[in-house]
SETILUM-384164 format. One record per residue: residue in three letters; x, y, z of N, C-alpha, C in turn; chain. Coordinates in Angstrom, 3 decimals. Example, Ala and Ser with C-alpha at 12.3 -4.5 7.8 and 13.67 -1.06 7.14 Angstrom:
2
residu,n.east,n.north,n.up,ca.east,ca.north,ca.up,c.east,c.north,c.up,chaine
ALA,13.190,-5.690,7.800,12.300,-4.500,7.800,13.200,-3.300,7.800,A
SER,12.850,-2.250,7.080,13.670,-1.060,7.140,12.900,0.030,7.870,A
//
This chain:
227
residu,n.east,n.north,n.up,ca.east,ca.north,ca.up,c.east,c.north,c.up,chaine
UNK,-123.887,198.327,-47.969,-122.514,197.897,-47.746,-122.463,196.543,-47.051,A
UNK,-123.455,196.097,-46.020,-123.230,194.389,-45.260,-123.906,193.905,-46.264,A
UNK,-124.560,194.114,-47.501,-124.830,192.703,-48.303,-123.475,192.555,-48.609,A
UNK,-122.395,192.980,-49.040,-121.226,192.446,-49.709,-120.374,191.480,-48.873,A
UNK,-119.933,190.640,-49.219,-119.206,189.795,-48.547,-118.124,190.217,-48.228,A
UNK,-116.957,189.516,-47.189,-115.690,190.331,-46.147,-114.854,190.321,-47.372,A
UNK,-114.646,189.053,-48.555,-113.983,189.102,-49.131,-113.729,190.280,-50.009,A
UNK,-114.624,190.509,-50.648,-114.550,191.865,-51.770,-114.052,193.155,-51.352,A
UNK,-113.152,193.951,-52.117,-113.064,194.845,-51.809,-114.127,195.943,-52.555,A
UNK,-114.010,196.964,-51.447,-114.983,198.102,-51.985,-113.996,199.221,-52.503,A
UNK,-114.695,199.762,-53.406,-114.098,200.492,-54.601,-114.563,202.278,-54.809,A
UNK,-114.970,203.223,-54.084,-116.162,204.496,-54.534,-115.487,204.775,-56.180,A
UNK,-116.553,204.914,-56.876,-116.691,205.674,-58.265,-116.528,206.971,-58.146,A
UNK,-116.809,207.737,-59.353,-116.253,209.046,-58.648,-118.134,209.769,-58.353,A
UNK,-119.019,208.757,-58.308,-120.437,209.434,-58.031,-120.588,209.057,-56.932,A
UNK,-121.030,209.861,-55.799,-120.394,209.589,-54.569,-122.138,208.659,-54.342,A
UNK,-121.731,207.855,-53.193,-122.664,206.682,-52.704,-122.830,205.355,-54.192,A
UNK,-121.741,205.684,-54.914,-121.773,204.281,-56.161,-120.599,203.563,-55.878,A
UNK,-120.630,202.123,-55.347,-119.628,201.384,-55.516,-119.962,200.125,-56.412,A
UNK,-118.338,199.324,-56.523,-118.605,197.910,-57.356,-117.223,197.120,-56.584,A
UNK,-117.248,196.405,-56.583,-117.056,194.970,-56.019,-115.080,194.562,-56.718,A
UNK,-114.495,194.839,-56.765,-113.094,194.212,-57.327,-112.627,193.466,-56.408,A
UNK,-112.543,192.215,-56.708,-112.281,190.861,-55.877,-111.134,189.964,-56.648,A
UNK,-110.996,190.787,-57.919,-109.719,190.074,-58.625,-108.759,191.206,-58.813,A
UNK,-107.726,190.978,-58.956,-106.283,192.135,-59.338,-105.483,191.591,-60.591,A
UNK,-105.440,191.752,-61.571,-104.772,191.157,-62.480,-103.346,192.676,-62.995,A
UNK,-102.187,192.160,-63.147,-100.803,192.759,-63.139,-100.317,192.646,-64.562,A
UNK,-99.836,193.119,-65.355,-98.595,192.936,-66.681,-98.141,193.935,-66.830,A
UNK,-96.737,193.933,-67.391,-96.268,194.365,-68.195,-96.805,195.742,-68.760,A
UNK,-96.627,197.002,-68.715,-97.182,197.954,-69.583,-96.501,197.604,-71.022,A
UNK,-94.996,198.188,-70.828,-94.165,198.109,-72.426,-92.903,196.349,-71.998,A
UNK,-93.201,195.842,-73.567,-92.011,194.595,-73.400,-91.232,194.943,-75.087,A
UNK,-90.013,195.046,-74.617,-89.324,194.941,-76.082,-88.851,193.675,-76.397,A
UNK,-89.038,193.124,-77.604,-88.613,192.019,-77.956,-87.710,191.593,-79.160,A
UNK,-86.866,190.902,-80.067,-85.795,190.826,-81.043,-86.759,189.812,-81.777,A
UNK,-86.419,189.898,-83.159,-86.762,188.906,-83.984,-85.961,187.527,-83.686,A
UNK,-86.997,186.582,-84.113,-86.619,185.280,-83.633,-85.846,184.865,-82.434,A
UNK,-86.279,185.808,-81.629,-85.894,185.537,-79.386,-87.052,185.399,-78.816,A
UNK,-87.775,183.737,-78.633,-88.648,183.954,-77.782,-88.870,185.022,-76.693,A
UNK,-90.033,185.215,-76.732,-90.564,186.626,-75.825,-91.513,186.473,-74.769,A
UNK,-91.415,186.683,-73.903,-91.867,186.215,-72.323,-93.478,187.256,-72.658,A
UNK,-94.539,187.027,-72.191,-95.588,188.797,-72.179,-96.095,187.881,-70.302,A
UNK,-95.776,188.900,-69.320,-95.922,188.432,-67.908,-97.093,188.780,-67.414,A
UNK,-98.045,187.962,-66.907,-99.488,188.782,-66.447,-99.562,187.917,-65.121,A
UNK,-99.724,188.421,-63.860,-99.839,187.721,-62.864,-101.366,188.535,-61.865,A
UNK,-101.869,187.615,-61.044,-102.796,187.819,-60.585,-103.807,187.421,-58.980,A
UNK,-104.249,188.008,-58.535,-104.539,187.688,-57.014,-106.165,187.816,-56.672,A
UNK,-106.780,186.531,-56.336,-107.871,186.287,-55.887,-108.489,185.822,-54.896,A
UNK,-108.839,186.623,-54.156,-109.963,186.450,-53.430,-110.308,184.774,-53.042,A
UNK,-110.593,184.337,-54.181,-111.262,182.679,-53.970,-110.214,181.574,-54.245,A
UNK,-110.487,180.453,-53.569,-109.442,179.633,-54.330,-109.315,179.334,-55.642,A
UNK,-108.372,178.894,-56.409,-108.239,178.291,-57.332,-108.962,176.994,-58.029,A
UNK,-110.233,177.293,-58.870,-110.840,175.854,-59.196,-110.996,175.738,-60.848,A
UNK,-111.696,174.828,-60.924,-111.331,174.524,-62.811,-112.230,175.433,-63.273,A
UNK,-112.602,176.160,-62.688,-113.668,177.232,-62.954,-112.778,178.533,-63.501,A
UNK,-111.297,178.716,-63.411,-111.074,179.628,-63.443,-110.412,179.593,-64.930,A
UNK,-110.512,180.833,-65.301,-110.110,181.028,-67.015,-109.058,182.084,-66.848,A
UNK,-108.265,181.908,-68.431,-107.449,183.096,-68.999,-107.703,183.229,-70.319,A
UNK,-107.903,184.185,-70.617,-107.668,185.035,-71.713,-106.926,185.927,-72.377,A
UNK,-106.170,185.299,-73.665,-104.771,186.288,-74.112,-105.600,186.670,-75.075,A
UNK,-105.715,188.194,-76.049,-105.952,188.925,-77.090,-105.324,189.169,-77.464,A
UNK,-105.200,189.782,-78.757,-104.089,190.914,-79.597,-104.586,191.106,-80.372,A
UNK,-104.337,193.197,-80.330,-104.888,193.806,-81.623,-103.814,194.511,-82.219,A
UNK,-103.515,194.524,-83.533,-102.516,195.081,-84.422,-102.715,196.572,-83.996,A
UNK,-101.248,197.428,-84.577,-101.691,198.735,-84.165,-102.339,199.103,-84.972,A
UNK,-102.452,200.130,-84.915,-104.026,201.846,-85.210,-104.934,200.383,-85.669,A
UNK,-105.422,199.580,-85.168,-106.529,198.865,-85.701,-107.267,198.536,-84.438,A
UNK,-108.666,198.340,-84.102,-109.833,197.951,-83.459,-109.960,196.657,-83.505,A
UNK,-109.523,196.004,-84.455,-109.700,194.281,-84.477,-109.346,193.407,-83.295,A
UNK,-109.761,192.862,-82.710,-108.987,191.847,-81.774,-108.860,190.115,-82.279,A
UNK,-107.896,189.893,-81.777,-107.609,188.251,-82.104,-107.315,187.441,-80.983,A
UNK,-108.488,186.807,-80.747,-108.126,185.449,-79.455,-106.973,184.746,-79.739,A
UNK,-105.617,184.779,-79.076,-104.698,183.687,-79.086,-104.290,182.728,-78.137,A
UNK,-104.830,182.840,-77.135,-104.798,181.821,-75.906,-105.954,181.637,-74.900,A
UNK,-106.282,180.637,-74.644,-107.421,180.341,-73.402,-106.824,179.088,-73.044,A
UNK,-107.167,179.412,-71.346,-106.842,178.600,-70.303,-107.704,177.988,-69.942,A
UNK,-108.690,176.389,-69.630,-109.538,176.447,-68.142,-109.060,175.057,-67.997,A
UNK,-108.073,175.041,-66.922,-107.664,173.633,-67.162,-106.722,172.942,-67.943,A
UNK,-106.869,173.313,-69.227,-106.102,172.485,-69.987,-105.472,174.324,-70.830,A
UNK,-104.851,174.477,-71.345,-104.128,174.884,-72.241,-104.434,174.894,-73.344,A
UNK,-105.113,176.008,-74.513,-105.511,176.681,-75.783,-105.345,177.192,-76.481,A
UNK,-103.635,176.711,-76.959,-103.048,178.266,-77.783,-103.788,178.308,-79.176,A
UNK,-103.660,179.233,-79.790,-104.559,180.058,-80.858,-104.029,178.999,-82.271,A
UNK,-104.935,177.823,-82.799,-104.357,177.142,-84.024,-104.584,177.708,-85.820,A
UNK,-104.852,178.946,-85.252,-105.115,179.802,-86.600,-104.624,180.971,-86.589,A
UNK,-104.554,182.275,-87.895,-104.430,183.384,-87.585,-102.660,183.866,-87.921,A
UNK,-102.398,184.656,-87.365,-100.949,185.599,-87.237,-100.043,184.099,-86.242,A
UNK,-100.567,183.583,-85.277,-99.713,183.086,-83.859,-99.886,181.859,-83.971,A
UNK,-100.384,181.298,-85.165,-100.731,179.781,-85.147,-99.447,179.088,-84.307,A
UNK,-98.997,178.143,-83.691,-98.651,177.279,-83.257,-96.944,177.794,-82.685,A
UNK,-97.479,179.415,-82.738,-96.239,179.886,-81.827,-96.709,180.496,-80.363,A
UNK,-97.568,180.100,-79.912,-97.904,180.692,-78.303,-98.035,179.490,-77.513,A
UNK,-96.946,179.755,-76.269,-96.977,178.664,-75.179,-97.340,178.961,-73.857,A
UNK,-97.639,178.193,-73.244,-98.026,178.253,-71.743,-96.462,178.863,-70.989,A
UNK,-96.651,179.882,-69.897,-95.472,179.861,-69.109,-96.085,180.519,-67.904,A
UNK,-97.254,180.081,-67.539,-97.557,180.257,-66.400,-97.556,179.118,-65.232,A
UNK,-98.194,179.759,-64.463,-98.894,178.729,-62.961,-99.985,179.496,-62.482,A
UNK,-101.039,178.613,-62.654,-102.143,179.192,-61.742,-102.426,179.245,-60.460,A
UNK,-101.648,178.254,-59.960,-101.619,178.058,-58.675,-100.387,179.397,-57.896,A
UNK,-99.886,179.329,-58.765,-98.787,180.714,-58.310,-99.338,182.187,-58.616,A
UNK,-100.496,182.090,-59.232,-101.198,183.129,-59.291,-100.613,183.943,-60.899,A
UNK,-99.827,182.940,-61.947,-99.479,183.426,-62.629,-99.999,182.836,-63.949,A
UNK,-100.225,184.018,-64.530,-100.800,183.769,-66.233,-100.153,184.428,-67.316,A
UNK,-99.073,183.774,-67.585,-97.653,184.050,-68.429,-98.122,183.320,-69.884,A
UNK,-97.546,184.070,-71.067,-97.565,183.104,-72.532,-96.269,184.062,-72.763,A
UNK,-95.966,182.636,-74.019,-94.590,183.010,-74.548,-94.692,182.728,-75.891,A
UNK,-93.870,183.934,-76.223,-94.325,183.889,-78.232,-92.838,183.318,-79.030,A
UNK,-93.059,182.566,-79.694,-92.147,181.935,-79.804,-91.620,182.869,-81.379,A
UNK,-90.214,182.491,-81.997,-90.211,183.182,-83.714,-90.782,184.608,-83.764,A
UNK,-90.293,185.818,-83.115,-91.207,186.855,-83.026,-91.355,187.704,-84.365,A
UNK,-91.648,188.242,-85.380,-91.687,188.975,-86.350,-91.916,190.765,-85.895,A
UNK,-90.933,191.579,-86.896,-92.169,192.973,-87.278,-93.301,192.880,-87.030,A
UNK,-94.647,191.961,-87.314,-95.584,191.658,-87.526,-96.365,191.633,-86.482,A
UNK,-95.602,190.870,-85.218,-96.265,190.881,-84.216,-96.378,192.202,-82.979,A
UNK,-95.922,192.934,-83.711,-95.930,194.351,-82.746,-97.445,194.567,-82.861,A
UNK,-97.987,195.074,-81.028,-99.423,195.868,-81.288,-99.553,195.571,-79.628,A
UNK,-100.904,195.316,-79.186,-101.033,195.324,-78.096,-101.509,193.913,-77.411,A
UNK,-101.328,193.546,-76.408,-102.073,192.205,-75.944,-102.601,192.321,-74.568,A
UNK,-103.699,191.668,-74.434,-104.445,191.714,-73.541,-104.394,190.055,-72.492,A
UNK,-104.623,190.946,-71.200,-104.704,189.401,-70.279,-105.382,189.748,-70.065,A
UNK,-106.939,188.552,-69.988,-107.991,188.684,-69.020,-107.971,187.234,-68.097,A
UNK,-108.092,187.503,-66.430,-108.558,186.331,-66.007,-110.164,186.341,-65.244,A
UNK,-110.528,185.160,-65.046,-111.600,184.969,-63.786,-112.000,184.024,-63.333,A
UNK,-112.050,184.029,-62.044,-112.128,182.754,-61.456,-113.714,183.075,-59.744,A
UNK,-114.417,182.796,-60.495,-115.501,182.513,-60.156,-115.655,182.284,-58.795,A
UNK,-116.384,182.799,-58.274,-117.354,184.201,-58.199,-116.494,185.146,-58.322,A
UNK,-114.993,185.010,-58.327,-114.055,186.561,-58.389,-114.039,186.815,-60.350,A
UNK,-114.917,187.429,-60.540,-115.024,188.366,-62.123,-114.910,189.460,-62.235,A
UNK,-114.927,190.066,-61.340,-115.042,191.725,-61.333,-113.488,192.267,-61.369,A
UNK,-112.948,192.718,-62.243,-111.377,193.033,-62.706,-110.972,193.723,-63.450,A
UNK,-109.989,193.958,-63.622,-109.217,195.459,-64.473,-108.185,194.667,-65.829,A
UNK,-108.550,194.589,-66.879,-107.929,193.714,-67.703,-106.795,194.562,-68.179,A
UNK,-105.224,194.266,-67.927,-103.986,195.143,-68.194,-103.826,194.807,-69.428,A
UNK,-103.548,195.786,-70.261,-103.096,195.775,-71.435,-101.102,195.229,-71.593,A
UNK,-100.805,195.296,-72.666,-98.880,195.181,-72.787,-98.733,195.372,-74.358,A
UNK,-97.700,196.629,-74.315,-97.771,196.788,-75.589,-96.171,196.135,-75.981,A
UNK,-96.589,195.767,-77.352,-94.758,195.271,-77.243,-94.559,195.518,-78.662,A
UNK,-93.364,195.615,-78.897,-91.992,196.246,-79.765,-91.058,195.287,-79.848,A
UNK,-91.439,194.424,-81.419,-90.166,194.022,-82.046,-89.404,194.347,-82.927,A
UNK,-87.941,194.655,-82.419,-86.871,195.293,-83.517,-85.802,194.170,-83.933,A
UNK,-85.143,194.286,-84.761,-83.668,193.418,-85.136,-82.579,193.978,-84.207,A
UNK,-82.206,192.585,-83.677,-81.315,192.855,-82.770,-79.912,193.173,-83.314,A
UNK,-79.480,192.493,-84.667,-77.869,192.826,-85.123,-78.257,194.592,-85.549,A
UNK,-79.303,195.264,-86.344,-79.149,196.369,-86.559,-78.314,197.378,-85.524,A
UNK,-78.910,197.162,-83.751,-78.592,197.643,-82.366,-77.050,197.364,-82.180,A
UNK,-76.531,195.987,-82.491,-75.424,195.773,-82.711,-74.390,196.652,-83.371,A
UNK,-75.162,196.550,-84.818,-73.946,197.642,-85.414,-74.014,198.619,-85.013,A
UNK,-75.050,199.408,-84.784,-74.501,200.914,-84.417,-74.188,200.781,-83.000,A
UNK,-73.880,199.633,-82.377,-72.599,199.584,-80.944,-71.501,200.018,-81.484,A
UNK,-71.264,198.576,-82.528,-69.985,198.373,-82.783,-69.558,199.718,-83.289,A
UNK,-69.928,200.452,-84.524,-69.565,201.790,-84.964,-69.366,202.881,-83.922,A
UNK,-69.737,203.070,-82.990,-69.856,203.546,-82.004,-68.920,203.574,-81.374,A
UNK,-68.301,202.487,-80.835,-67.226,202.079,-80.142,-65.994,202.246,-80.722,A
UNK,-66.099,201.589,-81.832,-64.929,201.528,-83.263,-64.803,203.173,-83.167,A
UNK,-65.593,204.297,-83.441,-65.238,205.701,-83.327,-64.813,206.429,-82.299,A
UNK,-65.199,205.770,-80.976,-64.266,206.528,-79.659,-62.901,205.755,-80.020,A
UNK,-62.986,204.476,-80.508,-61.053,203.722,-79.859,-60.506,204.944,-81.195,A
UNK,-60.927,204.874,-82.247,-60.219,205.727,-83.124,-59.918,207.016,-83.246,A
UNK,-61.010,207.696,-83.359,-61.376,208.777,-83.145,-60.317,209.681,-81.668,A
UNK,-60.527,209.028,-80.686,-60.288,209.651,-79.469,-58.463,209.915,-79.770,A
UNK,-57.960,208.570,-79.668,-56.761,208.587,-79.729,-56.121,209.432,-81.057,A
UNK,-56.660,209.215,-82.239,-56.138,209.949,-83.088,-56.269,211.258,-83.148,A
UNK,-57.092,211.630,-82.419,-57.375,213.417,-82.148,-56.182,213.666,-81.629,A
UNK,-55.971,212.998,-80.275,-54.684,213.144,-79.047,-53.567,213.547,-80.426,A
UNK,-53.024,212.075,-81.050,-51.907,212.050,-82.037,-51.928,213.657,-82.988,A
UNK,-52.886,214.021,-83.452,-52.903,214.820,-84.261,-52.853,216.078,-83.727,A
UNK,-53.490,216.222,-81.997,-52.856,217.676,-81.404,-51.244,217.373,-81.119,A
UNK,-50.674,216.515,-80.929,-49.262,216.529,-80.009,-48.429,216.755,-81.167,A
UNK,-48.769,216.329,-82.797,-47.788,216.478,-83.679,-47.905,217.954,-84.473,A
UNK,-49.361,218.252,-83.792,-49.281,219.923,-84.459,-48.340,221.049,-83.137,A
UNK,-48.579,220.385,-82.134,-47.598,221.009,-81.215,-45.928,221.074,-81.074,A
UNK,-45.818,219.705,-82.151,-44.251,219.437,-82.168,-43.692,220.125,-83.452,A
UNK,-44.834,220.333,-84.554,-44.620,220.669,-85.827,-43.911,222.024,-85.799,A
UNK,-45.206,222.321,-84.513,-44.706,224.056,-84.270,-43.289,224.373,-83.598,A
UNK,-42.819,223.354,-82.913,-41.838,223.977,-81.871,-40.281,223.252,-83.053,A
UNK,-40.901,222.411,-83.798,-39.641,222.482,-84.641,-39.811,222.755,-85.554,A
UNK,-40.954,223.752,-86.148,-40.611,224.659,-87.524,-40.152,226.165,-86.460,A
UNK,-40.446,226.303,-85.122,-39.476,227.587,-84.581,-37.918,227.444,-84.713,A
UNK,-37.803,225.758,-84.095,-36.266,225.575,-83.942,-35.885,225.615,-84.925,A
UNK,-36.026,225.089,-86.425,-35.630,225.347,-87.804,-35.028,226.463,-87.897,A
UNK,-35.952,227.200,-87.499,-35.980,228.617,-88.265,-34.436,229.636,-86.754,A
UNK,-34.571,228.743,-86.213,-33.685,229.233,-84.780,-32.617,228.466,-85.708,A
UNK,-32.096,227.374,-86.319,-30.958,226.780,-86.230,-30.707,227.236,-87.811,A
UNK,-31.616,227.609,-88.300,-31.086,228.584,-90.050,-30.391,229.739,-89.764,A
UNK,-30.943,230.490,-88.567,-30.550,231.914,-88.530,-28.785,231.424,-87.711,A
UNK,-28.221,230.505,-86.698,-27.185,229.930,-86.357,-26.357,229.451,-86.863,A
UNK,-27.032,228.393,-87.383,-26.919,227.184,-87.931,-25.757,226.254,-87.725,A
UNK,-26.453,225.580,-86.272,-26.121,224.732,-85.073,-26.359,223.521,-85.257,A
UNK,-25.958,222.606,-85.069,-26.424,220.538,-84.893,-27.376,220.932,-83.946,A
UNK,-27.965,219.918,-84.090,-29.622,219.048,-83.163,-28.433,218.639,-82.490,A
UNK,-29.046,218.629,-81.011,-28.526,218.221,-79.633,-28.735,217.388,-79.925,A
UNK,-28.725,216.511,-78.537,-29.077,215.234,-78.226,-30.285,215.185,-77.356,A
UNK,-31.251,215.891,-76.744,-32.469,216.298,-76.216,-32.891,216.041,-77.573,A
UNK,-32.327,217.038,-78.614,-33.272,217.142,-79.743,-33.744,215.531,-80.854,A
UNK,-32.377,215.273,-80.723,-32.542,213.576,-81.319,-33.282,212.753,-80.300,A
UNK,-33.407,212.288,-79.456,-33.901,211.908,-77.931,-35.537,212.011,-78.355,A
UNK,-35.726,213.331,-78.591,-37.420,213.484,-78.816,-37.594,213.519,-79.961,A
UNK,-37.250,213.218,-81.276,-37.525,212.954,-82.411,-37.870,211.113,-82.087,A
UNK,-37.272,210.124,-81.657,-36.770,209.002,-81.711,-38.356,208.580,-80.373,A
UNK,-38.677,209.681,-79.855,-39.593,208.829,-78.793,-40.462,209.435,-79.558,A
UNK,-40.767,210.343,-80.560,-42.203,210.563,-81.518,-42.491,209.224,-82.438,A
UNK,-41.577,209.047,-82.775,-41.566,207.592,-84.018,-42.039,206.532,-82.860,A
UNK,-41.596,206.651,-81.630,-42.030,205.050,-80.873,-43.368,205.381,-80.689,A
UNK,-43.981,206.847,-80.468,-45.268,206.434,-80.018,-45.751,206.346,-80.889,A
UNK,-45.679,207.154,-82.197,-46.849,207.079,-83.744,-46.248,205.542,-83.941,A
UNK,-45.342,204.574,-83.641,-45.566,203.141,-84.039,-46.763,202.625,-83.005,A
UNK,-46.472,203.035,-81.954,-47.247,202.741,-81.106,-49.130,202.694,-81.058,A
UNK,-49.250,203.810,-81.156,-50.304,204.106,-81.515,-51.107,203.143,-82.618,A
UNK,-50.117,203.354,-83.984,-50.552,202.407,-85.088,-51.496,200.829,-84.618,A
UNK,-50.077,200.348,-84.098,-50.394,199.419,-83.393,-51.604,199.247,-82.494,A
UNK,-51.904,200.091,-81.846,-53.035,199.648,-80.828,-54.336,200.181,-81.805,A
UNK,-54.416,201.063,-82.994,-55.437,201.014,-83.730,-55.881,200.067,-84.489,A
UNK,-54.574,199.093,-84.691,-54.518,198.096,-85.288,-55.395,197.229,-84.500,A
UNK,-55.686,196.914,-83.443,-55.434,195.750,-82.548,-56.979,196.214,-82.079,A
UNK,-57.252,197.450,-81.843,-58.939,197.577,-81.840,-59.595,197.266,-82.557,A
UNK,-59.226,197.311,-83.809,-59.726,197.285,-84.837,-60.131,195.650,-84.687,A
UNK,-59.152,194.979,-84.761,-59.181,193.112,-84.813,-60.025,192.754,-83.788,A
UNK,-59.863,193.576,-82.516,-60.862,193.174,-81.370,-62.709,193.284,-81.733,A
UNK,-63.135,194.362,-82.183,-64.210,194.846,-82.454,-64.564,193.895,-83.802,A
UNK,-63.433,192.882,-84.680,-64.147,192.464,-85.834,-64.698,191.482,-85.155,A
UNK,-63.600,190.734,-84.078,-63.492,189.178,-83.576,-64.811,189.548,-82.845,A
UNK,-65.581,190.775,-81.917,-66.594,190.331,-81.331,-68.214,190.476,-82.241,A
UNK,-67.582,190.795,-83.476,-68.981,190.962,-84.307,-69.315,189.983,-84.712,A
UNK,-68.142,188.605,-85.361,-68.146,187.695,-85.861,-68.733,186.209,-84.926,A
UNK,-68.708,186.947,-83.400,-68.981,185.981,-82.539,-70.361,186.253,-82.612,A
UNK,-70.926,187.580,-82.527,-72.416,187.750,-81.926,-73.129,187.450,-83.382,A
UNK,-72.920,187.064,-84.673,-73.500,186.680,-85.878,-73.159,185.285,-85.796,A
//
């Protein structure tokens, strides 16, 4: 245990008296969802032990799913390496700081295609010893999510209110096919209660109309904005 230096941390395996040395911490992202054609952030940040020198590297991977293949698309040492071949040709950018301890890329134009997993590796010398985080990410179409808002929404404004309309007129249907049948067996004039609430049924079924109307125009005007 005193050969190791103060810096390193010590680690037990699960075989007891076996240790190893982790002097780097590297962080991302488990799951990132992303939209077709919305640049996409993949965040990997990291903490070392040693200072920062041109010695220190990054490494971005990606392997398609159910596949074993891997594909180098970014290296760091110093200068900046995005991948000029392949699936990511000349869509992966720098969006880190090393000095901030951060090793960020950003995928630019995202496709179906690019769904699978990606890998950050860093090291920065003598700190190598590290846990390389995986990030799996998920690109979907964002208007598909859209419409089934909009439908969604469009079916409570409609739906809800017209249920209401359709219990209150089966309730009125009933109490004036009783009175009918009360003013056949008499056969008496409609009050003025009775005209009174005929005259405020017509204002609200205009009413109503109207504001189905007017959801309706609202929900087109915000589809037409987000396309």
């Amino acid at each position: 245990d005193h050969d190791l230096s103060p810096s390193q941390t010590l680690t037990r395996l699960s075989h007891p008296g076996v240790y190893t040395a982790l002097s780097l911490e590297i962080k991302a992202d488990a799951h990132v969802r992303g939209y077709v054609g919305e640049k996409i952030k993949l965040k990997c940040t990291f903490r070392s032990t040693s200072s920062i020198t041109d010695k220190l590297t990054i490494d971005w991977t990606y392997r398609p799913p159910s596949s074993s293949r891997t594909e180098s698309i970014f290296h760091y040492q110093s200068f900046q390496y995005p991948t000029t071949a392949g699936t990511f040709r000349d869509r992966i950018s720098w969006a880190g700081d090393v000095y901030r301890g951060d090793a960020s890329i950003s995928i630019s134009n995202p496709t179906l295609k690019d769904n699978g997993t990606f890998s950050c590796a860093v090291k920065n010398p003598p700190d190598v010893h590290h846990n390389i985080p995986v990030t799996e990410l998920t690109v979907t179409e964002r208007g598909f999510g859209i419409m089934l808002s909009s439908v969604a929404l469009l079916s409570v404004l409609v739906f809800v209110p017209s249920a209401v309309v359709v219990v209150l007129l089966l309730v009125r249907m009933g109490r004036k096919s009783a009175g009918l049948k009360k003013r056949n067996k008499s056969g008496y004039k409609k009050s003025s209660i009775e005209v009174s609430d005929d005259t405020d049924q017509e204002e609200a079924d205009d009413c109503m109309a109207r504001l189905c109307v007017r959801c309706a125009e609202c929900l087109d005007s915000d589809y037409e904005e987000t396309y």
